[in-house]
C-alpha positions as CSV (number, residue, x, y, z in Angstrom):
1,X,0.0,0.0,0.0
2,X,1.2,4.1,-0.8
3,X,1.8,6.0,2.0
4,X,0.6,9.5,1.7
5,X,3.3,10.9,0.0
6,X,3.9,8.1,-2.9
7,X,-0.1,9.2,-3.5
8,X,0.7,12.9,-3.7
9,X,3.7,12.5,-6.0
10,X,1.3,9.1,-8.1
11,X,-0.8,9.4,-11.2
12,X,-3.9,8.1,-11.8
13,X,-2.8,5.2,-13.1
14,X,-0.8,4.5,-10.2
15,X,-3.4,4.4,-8.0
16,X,-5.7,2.7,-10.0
17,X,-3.4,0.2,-10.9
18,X,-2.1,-0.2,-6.9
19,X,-2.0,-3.9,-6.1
20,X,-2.7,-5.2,-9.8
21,X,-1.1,-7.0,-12.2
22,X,0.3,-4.3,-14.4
23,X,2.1,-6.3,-16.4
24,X,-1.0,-7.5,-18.3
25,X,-1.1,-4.7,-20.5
26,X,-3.9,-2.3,-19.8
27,X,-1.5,-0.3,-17.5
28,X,0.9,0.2,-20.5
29,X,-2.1,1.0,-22.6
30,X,-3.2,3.7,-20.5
31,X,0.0,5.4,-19.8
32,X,1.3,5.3,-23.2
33,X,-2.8,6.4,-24.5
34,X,-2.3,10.2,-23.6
35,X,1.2,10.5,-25.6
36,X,-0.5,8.6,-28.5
37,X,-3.7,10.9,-28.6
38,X,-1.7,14.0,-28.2
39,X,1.1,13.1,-31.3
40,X,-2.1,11.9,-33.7
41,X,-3.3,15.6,-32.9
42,X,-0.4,16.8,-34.1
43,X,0.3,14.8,-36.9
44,X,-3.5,15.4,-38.2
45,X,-3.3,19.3,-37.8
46,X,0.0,19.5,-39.8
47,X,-1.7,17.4,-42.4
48,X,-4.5,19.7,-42.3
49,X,-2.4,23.2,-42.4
50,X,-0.6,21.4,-45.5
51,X,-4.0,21.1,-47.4
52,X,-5.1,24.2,-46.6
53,X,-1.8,25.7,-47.4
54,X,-1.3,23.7,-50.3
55,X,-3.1,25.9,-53.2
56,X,-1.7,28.8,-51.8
57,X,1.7,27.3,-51.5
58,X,1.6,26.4,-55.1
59,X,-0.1,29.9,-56.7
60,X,3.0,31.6,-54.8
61,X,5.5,29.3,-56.3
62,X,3.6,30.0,-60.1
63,X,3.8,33.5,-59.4
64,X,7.5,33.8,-58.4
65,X,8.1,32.1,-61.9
66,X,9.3,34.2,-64.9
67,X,5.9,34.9,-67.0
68,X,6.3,34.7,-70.2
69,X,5.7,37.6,-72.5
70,X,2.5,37.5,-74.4
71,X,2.4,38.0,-77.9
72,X,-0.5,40.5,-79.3
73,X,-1.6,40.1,-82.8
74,X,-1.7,43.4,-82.9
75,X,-1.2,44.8,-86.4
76,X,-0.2,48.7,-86.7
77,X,-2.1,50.4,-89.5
78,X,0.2,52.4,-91.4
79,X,-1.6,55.7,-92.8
80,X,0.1,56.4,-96.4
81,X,1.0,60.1,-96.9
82,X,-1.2,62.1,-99.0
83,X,-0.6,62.8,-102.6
84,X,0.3,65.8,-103.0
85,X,-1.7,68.7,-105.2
86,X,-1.4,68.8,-108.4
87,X,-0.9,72.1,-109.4
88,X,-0.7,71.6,-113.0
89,X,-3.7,72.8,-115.5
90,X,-5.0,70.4,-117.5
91,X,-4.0,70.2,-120.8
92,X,-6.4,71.7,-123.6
93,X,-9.0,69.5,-125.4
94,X,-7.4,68.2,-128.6
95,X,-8.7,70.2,-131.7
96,X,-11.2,68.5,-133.8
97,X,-10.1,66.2,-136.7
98,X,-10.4,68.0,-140.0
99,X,-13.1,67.3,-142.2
100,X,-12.6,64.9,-145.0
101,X,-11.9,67.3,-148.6
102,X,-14.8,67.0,-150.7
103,X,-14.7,64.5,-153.9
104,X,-13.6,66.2,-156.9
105,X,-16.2,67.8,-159.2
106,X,-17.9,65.4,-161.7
107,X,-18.5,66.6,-165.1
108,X,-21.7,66.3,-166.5
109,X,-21.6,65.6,-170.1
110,X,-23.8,64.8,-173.3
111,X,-23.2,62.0,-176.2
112,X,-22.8,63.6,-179.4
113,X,-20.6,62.0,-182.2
114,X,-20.3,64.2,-185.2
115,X,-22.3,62.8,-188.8
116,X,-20.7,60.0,-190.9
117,X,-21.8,58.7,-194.2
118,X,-22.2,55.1,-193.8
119,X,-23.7,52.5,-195.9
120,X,-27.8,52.2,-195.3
121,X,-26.8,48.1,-193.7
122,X,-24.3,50.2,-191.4
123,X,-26.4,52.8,-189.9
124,X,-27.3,52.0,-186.2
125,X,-30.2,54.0,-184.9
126,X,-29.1,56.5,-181.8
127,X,-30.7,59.3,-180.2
128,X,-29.9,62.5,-181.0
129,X,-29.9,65.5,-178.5
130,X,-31.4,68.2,-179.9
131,X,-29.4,71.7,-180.1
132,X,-31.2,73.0,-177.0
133,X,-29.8,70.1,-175.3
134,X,-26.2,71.0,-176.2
135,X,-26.2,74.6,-175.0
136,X,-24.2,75.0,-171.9
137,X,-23.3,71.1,-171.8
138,X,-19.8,69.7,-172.5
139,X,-20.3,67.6,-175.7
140,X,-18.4,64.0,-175.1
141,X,-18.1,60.1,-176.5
142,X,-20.6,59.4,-174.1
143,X,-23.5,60.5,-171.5
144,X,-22.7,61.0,-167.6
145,X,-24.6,62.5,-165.3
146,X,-22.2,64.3,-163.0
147,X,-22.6,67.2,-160.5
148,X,-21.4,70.4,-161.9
149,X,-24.6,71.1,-163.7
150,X,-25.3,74.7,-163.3
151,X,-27.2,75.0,-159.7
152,X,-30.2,77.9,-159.3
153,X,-28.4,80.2,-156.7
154,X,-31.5,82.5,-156.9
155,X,-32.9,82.0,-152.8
156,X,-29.2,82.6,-151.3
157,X,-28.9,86.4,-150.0
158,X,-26.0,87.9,-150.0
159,X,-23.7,91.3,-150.5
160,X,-22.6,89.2,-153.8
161,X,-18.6,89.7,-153.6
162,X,-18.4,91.2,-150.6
163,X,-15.6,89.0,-148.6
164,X,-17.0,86.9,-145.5
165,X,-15.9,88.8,-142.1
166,X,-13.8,87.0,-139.7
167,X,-15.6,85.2,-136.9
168,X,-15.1,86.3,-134.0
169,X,-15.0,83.7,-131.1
170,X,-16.9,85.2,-127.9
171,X,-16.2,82.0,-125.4
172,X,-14.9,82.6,-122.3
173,X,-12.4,79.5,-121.8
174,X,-11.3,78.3,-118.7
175,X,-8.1,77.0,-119.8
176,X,-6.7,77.6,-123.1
177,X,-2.8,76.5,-125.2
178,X,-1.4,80.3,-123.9
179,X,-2.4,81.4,-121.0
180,X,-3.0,85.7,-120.0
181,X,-0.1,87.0,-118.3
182,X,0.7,89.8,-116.5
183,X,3.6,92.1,-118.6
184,X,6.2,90.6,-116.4
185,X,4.8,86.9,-116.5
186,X,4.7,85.0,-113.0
187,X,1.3,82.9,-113.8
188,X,-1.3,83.2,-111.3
189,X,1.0,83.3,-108.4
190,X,2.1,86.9,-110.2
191,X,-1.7,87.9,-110.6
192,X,-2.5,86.7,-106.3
193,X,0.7,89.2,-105.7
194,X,-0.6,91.9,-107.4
195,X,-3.5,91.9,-105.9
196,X,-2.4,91.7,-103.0
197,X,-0.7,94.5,-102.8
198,X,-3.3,96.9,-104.5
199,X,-5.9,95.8,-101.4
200,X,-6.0,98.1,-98.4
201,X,-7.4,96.4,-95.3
202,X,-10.4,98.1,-94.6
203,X,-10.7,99.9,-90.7
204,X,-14.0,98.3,-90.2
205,X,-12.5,94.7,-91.1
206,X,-10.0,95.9,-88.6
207,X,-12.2,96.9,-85.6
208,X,-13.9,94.0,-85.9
209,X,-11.0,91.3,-86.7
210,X,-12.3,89.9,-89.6
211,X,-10.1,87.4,-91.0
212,X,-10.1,85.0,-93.9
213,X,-9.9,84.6,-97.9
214,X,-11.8,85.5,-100.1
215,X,-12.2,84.0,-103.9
216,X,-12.8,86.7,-106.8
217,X,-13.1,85.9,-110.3
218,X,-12.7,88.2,-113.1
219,X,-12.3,87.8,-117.0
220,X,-9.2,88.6,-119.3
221,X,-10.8,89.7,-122.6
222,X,-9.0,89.1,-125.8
223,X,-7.6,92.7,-125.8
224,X,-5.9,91.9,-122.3
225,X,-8.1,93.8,-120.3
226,X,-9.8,93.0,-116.7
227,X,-13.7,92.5,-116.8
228,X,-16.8,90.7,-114.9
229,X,-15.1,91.0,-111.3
230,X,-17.1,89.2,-109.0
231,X,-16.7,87.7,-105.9
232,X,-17.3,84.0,-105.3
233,X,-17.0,83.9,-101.7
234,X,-16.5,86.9,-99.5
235,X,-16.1,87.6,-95.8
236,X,-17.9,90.6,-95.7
237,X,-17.0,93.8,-93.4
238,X,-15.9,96.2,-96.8
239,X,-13.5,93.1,-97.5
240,X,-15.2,92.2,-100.5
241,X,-15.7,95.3,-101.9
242,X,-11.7,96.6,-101.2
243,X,-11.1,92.8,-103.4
244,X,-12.8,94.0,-106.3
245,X,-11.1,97.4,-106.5
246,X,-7.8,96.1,-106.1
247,X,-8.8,93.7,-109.2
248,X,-9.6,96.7,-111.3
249,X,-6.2,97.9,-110.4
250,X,-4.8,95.5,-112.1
251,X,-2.2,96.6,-115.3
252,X,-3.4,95.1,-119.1
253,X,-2.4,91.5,-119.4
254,X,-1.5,89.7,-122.3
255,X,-4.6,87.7,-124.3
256,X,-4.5,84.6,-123.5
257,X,-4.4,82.4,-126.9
258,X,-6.1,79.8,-128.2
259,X,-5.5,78.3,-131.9
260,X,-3.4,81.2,-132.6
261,X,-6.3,83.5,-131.6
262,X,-6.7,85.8,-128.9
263,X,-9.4,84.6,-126.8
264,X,-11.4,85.8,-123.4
265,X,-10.2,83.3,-120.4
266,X,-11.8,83.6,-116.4
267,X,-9.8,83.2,-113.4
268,X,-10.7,82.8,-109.9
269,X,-7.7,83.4,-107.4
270,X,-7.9,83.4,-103.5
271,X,-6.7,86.6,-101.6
272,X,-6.4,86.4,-98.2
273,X,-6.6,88.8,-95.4
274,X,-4.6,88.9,-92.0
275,X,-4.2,91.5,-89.6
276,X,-1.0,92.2,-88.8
């Protein structure tokens, strides 16, 4: 039996076991239960922080690897550069083809073969144009009917021999072989100079800062001189009319040509206005 202070200092076990056969096996059982139980705890919580930590164990790892660089299919559109103007005039409509030259005058004649005495088994019959027939005809071997046969000119009016005026071409061409210049030449870039500066800017354009550029047109006459100034699209604020003037200012040009003639030709130039 335990004294007092062997049950003090004694487990449970101890005590329950006191004066029994420990050797049979429960005693071992029960002292090595509590060590048992307490490493299985262990052992299933580690396995259970490992499968809980497990996805986020291996999405670390993924993302501490080198990603590898995506490749867009992207494809860069490439905007081609804009012709440039072309500042050239068109060329002039070819000249009509010449008409074909008339067939050559066919003559008209009459059959006449002059008598012959033959025998009366040798005589063929013919017809025989009367005199009348023969006047104004040209007497030949045989009879064709041509086309100079004397035509009644009686309707046609006329001044008889009076020689047929020139004609005198009117059209206003927009482009033609030989352009109008100005007396020192310069094309239209010249004729936009001038112009600009003849024009005054007006104080009322001024005041108000009106801006911009304004498109005239005006005619070149065959005799080189300025007509029909007009403006096609104005700004207003005594702009338009201070255009026009400066237009009229302009010195006699030389006729623009076409066919070797002097013909009228339009322009339409763009002055522009800026305040200084």
């Amino acid at each position: 039996m335990m004294n007092s202070a062997q049950i003090a200092q004694a487990s449970l076990d101890d005590i329950v076991f006191e004066g029994r056969n420990k050797s049979y096996g429960a005693y071992v059982l029960r002292q090595l239960y509590q060590r048992n139980v307490t490493r299985s705890l262990i052992i299933a919580t580690a396995l259970l922080v490992l499968l809980v930590s497990f996805p986020l164990i291996a999405q670390y790892i993924k993302d501490r690897q080198p990603k590898e660089e995506v490749k867009k299919n992207l494809t860069e559109n490439v905007l081609m550069d804009a012709p440039p103007l072309d500042d050239t005039k068109p060329p002039p409509p070819p000249p009509p083809p010449e008409a074909p030259p008339p067939p050559p005058p066919k003559l008209t004649t009459i059959k006449f073969t002059p008598p012959v005495i033959k025998k009366d088994n040798e005589v063929k019959q013919e017809d025989v144009p009367d005199q009348e027939d023969l006047k104004d005809k040209t007497v030949a071997t045989v009879t064709v009917k041509g086309n100079t046969d004397t035509q009644d000119l009686s309707e046609l009016s006329g001044d008889g021999d009076k020689v047929v005026a020139e004609v005198v071409d009117t059209k206003v061409y927009q482009y033609v072989e030989q352009m109008p210049q100005l007396p020192g030449g310069g094309g239209n870039a010249a004729i936009v100079v001038a112009i600009q500066k003849s024009v005054k800017y007006p104080r009322m354009a001024q005041n108000n800062g009106v801006e911009g550029r304004i498109f005239v047109s005006f005619t070149v006459n065959a005799e080189g001189n300025v007509s029909d100034v007009k403006v096609v699209k104005g700004l207003g604020s005594g702009l338009d009319e201070e255009t026009i003037r400066a237009v009229k200012t302009l010195p006699k040009f030389i006729p623009g040509k076409q066919n070797g003639r002097a013909v009228s030709v339009s322009f339409t130039v763009p002055i522009t206005f800026k305040i200084q």
